[in-house]
N, CA, C and O of each residue as an XYZ file, in Angstrom:
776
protein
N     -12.874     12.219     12.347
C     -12.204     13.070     11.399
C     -12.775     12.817     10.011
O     -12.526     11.757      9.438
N     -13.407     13.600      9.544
C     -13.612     13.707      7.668
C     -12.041     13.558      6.809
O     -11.188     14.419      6.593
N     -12.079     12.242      6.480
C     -11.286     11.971      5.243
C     -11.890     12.871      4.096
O     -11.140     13.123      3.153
N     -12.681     13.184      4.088
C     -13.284     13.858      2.723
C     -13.488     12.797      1.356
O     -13.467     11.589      1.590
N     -13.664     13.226      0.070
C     -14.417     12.007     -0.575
C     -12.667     11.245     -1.778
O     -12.352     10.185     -2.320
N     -12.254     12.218     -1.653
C     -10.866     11.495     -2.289
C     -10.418     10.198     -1.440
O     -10.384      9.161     -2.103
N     -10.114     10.107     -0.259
C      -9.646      9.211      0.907
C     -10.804      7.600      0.606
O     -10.702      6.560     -0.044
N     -11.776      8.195      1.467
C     -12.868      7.228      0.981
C     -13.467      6.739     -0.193
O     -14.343      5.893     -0.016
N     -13.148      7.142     -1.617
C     -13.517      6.456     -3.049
C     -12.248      5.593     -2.676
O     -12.340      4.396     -2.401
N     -11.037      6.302     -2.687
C      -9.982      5.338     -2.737
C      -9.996      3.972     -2.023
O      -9.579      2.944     -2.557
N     -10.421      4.024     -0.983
C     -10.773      3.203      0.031
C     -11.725      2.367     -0.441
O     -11.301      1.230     -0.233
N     -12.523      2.328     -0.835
C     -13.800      1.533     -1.681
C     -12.954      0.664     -2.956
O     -12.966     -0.564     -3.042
N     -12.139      1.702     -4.026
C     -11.434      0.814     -4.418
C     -10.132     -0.064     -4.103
O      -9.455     -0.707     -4.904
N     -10.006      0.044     -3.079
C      -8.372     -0.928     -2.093
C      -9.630     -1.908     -1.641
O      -9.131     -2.906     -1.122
N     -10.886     -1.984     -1.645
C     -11.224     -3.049     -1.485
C     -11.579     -3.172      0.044
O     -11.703     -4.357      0.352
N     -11.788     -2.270      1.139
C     -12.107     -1.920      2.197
C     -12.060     -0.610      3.256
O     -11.981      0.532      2.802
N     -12.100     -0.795      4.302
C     -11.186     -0.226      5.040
C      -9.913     -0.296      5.463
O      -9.361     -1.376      5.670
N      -9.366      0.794      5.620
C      -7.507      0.032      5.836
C      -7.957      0.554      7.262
O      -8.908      1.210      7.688
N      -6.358     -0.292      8.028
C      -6.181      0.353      9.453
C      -5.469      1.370      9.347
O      -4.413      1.331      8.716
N      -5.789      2.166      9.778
C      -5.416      3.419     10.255
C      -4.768      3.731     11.611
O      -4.760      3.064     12.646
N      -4.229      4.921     11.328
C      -2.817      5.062     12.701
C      -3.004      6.852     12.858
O      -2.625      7.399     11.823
N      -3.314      7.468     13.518
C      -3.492      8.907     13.440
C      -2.365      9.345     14.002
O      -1.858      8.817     14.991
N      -1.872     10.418     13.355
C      -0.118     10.959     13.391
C      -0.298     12.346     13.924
O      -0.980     13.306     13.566
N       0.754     12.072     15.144
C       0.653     13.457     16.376
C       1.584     14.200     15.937
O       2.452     13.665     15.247
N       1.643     15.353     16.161
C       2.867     16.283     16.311
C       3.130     16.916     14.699
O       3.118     15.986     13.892
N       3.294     17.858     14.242
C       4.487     18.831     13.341
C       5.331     18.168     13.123
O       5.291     17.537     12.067
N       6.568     17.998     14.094
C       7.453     17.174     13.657
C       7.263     16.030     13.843
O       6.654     15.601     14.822
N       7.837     15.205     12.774
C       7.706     13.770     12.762
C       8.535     12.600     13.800
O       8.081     11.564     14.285
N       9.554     13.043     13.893
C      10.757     13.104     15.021
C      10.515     12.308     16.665
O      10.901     11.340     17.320
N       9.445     13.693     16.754
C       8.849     13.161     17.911
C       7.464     13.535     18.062
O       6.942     14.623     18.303
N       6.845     12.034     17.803
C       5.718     11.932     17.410
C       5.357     10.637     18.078
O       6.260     10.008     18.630
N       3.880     10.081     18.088
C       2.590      8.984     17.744
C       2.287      8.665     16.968
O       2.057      9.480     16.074
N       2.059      7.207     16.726
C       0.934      7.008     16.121
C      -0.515      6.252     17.035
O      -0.208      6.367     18.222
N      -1.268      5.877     16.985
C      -2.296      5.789     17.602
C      -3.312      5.319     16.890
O      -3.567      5.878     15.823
N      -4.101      4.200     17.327
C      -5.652      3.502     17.079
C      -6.343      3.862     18.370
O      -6.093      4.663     19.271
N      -7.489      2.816     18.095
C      -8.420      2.676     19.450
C      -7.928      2.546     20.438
O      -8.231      2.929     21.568
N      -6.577      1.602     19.786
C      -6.385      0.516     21.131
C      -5.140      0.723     21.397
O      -4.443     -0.211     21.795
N      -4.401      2.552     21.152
C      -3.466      2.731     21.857
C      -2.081      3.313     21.008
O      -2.058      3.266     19.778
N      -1.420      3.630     21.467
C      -0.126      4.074     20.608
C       0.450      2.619     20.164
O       0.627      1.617     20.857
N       0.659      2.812     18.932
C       1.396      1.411     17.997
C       2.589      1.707     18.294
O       3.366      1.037     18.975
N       2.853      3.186     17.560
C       4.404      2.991     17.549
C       4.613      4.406     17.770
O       3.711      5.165     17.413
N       5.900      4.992     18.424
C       6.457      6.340     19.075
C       7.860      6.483     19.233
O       8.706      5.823     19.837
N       7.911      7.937     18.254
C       9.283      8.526     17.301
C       9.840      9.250     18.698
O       9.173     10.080     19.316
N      10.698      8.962     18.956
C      11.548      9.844     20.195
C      12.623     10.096     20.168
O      13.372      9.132     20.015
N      13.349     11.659     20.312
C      14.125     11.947     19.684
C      14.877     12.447     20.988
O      14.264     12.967     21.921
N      16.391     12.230     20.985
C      17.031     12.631     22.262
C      18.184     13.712     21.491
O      18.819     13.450     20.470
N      18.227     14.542     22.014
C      19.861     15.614     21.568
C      21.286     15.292     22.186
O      21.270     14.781     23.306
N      22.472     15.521     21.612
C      23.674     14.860     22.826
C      23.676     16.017     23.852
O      22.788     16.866     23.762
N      24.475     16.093     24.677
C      25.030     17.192     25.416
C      25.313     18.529     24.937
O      24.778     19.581     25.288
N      26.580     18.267     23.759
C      27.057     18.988     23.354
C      26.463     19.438     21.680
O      27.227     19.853     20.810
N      24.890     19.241     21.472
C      24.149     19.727     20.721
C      24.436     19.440     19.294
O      23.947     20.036     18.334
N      25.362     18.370     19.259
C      26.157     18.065     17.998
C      25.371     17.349     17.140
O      25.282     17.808     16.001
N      24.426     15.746     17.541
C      24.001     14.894     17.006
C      22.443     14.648     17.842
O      22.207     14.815     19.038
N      21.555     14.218     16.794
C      20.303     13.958     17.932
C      20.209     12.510     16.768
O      20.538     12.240     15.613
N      19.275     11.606     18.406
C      19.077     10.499     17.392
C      17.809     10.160     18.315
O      17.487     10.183     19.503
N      17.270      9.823     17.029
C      15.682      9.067     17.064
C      15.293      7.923     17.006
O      15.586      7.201     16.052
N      14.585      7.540     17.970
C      14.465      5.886     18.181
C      13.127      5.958     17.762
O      12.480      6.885     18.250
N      12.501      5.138     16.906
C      11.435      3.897     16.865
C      10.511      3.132     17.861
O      10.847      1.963     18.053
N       9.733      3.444     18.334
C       9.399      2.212     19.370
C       7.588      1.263     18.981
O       6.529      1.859     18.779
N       7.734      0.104     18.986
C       6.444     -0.601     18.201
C       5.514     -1.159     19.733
O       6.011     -2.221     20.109
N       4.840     -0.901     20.263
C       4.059     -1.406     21.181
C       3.861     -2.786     20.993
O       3.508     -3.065     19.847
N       3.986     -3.785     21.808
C       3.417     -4.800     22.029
C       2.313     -5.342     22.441
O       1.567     -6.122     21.849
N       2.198     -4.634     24.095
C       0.844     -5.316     24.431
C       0.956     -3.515     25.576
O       1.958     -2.820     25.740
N      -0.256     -3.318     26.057
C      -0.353     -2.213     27.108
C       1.011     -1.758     27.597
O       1.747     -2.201     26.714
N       1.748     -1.169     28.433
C       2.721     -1.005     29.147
C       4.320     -1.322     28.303
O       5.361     -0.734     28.596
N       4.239     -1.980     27.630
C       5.441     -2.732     26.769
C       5.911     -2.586     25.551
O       5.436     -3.311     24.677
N       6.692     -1.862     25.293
C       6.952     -1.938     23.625
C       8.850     -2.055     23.148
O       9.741     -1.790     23.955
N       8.960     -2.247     22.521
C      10.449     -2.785     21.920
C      10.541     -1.491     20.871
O       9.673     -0.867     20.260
N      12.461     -1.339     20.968
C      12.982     -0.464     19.724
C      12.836     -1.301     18.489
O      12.729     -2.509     18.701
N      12.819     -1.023     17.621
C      12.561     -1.208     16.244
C      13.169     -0.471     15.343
O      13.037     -0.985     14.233
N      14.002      0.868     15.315
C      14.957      1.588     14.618
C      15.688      2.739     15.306
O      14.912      3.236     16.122
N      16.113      2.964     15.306
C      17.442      4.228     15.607
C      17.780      4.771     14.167
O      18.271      4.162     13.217
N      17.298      6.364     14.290
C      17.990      6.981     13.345
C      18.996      8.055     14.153
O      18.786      8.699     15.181
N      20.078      7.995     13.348
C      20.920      8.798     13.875
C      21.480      9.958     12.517
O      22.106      9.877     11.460
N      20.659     11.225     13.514
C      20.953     12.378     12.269
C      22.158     12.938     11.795
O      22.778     12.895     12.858
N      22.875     13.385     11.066
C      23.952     14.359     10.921
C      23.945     15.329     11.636
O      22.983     15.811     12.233
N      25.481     15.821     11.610
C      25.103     16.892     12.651
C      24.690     18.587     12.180
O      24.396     19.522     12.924
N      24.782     18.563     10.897
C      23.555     19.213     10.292
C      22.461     19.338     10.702
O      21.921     20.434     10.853
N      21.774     17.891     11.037
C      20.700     17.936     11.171
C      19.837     17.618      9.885
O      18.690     17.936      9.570
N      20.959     16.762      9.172
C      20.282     16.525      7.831
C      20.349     14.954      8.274
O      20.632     14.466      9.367
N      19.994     14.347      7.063
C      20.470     12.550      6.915
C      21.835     12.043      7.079
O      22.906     12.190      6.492
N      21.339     11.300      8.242
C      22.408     10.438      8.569
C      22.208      9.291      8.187
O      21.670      9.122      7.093
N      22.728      7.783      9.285
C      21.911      6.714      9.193
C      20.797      6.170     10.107
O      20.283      6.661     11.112
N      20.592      5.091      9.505
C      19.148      4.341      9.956
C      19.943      2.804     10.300
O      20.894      2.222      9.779
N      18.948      2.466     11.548
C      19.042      0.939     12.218
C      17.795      0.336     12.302
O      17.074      0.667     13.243
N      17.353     -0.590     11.399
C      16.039     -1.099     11.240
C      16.275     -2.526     11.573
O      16.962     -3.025     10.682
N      16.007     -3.294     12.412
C      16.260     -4.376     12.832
C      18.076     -4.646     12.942
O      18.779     -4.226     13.861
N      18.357     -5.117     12.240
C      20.051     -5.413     12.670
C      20.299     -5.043     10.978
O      21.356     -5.357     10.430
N      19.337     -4.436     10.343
C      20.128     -3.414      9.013
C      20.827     -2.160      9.245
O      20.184     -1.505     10.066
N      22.038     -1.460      8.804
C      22.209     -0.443      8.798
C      22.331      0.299      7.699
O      23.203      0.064      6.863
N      21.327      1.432      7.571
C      21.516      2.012      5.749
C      21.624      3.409      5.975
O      21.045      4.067      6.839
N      22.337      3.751      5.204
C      22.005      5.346      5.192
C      20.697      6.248      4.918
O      20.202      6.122      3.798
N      20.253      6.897      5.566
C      18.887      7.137      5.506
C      18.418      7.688      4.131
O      17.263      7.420      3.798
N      19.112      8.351      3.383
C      19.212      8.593      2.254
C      19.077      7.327      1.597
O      18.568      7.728      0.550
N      19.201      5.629      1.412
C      18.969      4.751      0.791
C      17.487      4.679      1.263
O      16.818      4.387      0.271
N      16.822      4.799      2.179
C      15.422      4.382      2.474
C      15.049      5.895      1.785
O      13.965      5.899      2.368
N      15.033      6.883      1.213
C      14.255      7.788      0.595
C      15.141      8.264     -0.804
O      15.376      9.464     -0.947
N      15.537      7.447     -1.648
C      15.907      8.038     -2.880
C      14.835      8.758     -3.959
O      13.791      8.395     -4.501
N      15.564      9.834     -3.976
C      14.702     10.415     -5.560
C      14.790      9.516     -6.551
O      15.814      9.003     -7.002
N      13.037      9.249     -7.056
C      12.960      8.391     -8.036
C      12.810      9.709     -9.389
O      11.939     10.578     -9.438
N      14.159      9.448    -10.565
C      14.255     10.560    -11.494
C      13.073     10.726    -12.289
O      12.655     11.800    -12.722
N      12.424      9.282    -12.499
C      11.013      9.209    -13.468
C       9.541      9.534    -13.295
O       8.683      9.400    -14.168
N       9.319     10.072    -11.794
C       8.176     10.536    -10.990
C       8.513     11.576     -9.975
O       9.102     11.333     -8.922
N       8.101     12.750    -10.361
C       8.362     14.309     -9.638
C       7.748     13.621     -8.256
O       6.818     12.816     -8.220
N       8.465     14.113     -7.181
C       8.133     14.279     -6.447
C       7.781     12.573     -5.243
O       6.910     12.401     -4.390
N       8.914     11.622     -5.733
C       8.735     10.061     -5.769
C       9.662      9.765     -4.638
O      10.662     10.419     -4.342
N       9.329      8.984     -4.203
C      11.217      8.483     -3.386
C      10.814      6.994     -3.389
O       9.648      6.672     -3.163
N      11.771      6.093     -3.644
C      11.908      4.722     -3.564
C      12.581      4.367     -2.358
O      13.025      5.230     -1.600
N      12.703      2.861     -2.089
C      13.597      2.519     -0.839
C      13.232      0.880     -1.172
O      12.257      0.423     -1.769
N      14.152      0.322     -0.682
C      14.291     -1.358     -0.857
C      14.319     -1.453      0.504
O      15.024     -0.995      1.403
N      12.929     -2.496      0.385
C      12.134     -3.007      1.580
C      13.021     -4.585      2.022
O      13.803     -5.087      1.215
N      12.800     -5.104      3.139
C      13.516     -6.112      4.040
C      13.198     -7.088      3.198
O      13.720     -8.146      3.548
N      12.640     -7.163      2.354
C      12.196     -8.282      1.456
C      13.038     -8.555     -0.322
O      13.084     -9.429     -1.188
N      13.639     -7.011     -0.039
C      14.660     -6.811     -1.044
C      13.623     -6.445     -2.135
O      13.705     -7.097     -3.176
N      12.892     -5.728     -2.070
C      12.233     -5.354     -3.385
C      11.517     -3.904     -3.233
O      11.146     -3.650     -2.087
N      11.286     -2.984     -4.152
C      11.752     -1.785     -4.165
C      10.184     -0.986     -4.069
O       9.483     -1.146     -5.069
N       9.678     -0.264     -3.101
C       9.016      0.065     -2.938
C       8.763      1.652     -3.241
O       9.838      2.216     -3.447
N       7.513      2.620     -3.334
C       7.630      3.733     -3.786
C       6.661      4.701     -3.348
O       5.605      4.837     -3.966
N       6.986      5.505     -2.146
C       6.127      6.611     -2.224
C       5.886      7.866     -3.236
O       6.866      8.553     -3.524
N       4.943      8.102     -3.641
C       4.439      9.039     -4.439
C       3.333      9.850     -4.115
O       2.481      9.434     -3.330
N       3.226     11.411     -4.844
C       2.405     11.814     -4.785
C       1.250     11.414     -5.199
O       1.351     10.592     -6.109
N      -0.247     11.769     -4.770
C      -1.321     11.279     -5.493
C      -1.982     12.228     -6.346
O      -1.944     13.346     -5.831
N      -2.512     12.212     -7.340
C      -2.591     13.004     -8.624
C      -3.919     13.742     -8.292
O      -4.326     14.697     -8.953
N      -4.482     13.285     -7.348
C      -6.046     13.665     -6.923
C      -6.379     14.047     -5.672
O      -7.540     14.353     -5.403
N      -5.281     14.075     -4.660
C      -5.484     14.710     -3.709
C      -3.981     15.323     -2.495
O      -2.983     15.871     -2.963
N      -4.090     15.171     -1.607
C      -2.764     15.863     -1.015
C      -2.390     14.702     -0.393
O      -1.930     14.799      0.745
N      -2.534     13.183     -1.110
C      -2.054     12.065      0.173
C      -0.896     12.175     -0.700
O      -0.656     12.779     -1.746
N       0.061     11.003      0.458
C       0.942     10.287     -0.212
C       0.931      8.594     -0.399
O       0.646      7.761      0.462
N       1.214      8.432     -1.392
C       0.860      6.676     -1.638
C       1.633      6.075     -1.869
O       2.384      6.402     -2.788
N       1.916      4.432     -0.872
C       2.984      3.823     -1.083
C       2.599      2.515     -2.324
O       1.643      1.741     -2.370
N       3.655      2.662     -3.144
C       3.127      1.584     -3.913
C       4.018      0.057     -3.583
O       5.025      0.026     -2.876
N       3.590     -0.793     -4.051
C       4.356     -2.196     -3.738
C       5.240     -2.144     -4.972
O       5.632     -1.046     -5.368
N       5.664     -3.542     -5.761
C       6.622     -3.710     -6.702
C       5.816     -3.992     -7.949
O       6.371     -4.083     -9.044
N       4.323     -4.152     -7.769
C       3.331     -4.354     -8.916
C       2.854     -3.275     -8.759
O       1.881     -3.229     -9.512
N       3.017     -1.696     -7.843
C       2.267     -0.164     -7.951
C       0.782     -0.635     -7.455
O      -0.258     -0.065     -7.784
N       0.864     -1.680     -6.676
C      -0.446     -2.143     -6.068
C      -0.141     -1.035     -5.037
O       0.965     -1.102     -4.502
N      -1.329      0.425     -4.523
C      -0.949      0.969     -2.914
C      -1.435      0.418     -2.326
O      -2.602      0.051     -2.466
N      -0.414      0.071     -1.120
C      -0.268     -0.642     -0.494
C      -0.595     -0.112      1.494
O      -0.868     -0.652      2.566
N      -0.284      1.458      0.840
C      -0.435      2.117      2.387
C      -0.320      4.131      1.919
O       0.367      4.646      1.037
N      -0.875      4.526      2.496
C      -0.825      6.270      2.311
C      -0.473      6.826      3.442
O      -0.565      6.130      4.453
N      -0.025      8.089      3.548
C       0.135      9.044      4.391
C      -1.074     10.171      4.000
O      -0.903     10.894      3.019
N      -2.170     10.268      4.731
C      -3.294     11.592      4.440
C      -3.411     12.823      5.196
O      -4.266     12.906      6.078
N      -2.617     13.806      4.927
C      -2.209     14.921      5.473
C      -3.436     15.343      6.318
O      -4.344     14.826      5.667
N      -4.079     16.026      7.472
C      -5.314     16.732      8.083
C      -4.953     17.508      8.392
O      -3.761     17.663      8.660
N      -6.089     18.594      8.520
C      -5.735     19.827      9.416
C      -5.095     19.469     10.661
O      -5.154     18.242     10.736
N      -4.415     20.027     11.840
C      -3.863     20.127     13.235
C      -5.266     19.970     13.933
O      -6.031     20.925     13.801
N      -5.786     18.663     14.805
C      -6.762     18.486     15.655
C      -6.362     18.005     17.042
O      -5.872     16.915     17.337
N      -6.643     18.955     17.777
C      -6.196     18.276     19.387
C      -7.067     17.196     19.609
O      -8.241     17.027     19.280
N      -5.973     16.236     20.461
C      -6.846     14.887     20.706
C      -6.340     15.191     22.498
O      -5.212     15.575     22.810
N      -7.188     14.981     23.245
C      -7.001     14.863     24.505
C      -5.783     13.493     24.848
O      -5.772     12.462     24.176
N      -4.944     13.725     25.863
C      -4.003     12.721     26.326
C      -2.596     12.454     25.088
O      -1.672     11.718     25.433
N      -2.577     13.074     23.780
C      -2.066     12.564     22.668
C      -1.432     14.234     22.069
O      -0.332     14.332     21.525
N      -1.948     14.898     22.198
C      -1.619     15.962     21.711
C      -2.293     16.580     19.966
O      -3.171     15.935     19.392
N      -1.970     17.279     19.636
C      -2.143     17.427     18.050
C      -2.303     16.162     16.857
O      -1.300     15.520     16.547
N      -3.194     15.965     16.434
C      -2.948     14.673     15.417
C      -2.571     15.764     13.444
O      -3.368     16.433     12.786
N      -1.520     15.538     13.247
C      -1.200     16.316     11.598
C      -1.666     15.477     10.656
O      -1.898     16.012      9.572
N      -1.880     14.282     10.743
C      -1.748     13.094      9.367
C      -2.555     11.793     10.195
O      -2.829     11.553     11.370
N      -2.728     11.227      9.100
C      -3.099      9.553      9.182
C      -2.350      8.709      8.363
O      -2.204      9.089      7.202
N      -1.924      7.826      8.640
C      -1.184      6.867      7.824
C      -2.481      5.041      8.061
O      -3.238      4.488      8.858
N      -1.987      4.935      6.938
C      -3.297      4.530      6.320
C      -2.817      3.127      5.999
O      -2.333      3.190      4.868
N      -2.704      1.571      6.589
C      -2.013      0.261      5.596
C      -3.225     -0.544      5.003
O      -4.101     -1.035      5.715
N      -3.200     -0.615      3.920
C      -4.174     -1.737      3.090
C      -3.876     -2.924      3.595
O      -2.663     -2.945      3.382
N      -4.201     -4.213      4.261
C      -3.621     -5.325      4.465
C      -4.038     -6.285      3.036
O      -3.313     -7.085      2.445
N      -5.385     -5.912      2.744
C      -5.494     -6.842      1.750
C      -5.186     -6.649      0.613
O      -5.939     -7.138     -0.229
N      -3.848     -5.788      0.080
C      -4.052     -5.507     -1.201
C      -2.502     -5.758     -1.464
O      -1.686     -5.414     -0.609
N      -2.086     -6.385     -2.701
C      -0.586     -6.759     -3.345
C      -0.075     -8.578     -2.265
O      -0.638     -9.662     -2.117
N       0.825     -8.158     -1.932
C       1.539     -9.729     -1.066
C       0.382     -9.697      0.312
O       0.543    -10.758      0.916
N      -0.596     -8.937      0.925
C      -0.653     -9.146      1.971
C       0.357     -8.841      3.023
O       0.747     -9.787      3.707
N       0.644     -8.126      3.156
C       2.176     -8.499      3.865
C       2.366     -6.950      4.914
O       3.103     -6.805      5.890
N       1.622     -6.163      4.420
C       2.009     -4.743      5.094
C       1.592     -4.403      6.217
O       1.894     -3.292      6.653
N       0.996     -5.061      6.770
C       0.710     -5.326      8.386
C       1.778     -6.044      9.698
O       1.879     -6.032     10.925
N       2.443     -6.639      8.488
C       3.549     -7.232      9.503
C       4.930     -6.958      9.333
O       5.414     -6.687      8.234
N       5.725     -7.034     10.622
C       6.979     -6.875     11.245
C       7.563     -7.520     10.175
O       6.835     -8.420      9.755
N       8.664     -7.392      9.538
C       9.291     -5.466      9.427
C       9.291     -4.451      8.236
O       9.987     -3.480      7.939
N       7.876     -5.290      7.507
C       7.732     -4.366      6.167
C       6.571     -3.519      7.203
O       7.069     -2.395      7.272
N       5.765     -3.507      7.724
C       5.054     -2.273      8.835
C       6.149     -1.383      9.121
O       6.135     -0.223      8.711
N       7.479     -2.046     10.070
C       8.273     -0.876     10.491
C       8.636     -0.280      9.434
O       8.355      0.918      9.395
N       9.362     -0.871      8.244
C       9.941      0.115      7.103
C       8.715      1.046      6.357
O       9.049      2.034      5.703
N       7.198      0.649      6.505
C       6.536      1.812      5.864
C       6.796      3.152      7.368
O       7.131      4.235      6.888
N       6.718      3.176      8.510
C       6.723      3.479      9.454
C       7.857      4.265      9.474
O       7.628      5.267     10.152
N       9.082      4.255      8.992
C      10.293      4.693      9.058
C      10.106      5.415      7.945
O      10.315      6.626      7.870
N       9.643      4.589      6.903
C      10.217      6.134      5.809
C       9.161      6.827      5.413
O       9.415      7.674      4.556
N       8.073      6.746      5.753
C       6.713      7.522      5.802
C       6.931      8.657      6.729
O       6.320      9.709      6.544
N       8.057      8.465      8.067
C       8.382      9.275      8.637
C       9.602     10.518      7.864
O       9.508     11.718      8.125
N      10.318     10.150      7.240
C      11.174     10.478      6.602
C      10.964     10.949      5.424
O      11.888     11.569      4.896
N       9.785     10.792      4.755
C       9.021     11.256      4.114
C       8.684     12.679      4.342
O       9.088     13.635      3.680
N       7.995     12.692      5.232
C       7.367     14.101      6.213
C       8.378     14.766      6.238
O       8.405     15.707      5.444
N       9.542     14.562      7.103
C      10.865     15.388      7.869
C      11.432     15.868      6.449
O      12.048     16.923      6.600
N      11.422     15.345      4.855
C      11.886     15.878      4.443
C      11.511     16.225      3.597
O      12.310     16.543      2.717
N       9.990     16.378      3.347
C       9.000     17.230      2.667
C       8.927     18.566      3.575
O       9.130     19.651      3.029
N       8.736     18.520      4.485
C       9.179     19.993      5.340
C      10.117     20.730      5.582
O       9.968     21.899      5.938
N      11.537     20.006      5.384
C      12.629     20.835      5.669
C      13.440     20.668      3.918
O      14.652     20.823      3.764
N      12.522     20.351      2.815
C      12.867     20.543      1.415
C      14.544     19.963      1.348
O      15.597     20.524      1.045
N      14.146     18.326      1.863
C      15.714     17.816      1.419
C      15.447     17.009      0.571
O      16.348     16.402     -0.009
């Protein structure tokens, strides 16, 4: 896939390559993510019976065959924001994506580490960029055209983690899951304008 030259300068200045995760599906809901070496992590979304509530589970791969829940969101029955279950936290999903008033188009969320993290638009291209608590980015969402991938379906996006840049830290369990969760939540509500 052509990142094109915005993606890759950026990348030169984060100081490498990041790992990358290529993002399946339109909706975010129920979705992939995916490397070489397999689906990381997969958004699955079940409806009740009576069409009232749907809730979306999280799941982080371990090794081949094996992977563990890692969050439950459970929507309104709107179909708007409900809450979120991120390890044995429970927040309202609306706390993991607040409008930040001082940056159009911003949402903050306080990470498992208790310190306040920030997706934003990027001024130079159509990503989205997560910043740390020093605005070190730390990880992006890079929108692509719709490309069929055999066995996987449609890939919409790449999500993108710097490991070496700010604490080090964004590669691992459970600041990974929380970029993972609200990078998702991100999407769902850049599309349905909540």
């Amino acid at each position: 896939m052509n990142d094109g030259p915005s993606v890759r300068s950026f990348q030169r200045s984060q100081g490498g390559l990041p790992e990358v995760l290529s993002w399946t599906s339109q909706d975010p809901r129920e979705s992939q993510l995916y490397n070489t070496w397999g689906i990381q992590y997969r958004f699955q979304t079940v409806v009740d019976q009576n069409q009232l509530l749907s809730t979306t589970t999280l799941f982080r791969a371990l090794r081949k065959g094996k992977e563990e829940r890692v969050a439950k969101l459970e929507w309104a029955p709107s179909g708007g924001l409900g809450r979120a279950q991120i390890g044995k936290n429970i927040v309202p999903m609306s706390d993991l994506l607040q409008k930040d008033p001082h940056a159009r188009g911003s949402r903050w969320f306080t990470g498992p580490d208790k310190l306040i993290y920030r997706w934003i638009p990027s001024t130079t291209s159509r990503d989205i960029l997560l910043q740390d608590p020093n605005s070190h980015v730390i990880a992006l969402f890079h929108p692509t055209r719709p490309t069929y991938m055999i066995n996987v379906g449609e890939v919409h996006g790449e999500l993108h983690f710097f490991r070496n840049v700010g604490a080090c830290t964004v590669m691992h369990p459970p600041i990974m899951d929380y970029v993972t969760v609200t990078a998702m939540l991100f999407r769902f509500c850049s599309a349905f304008g909540l």
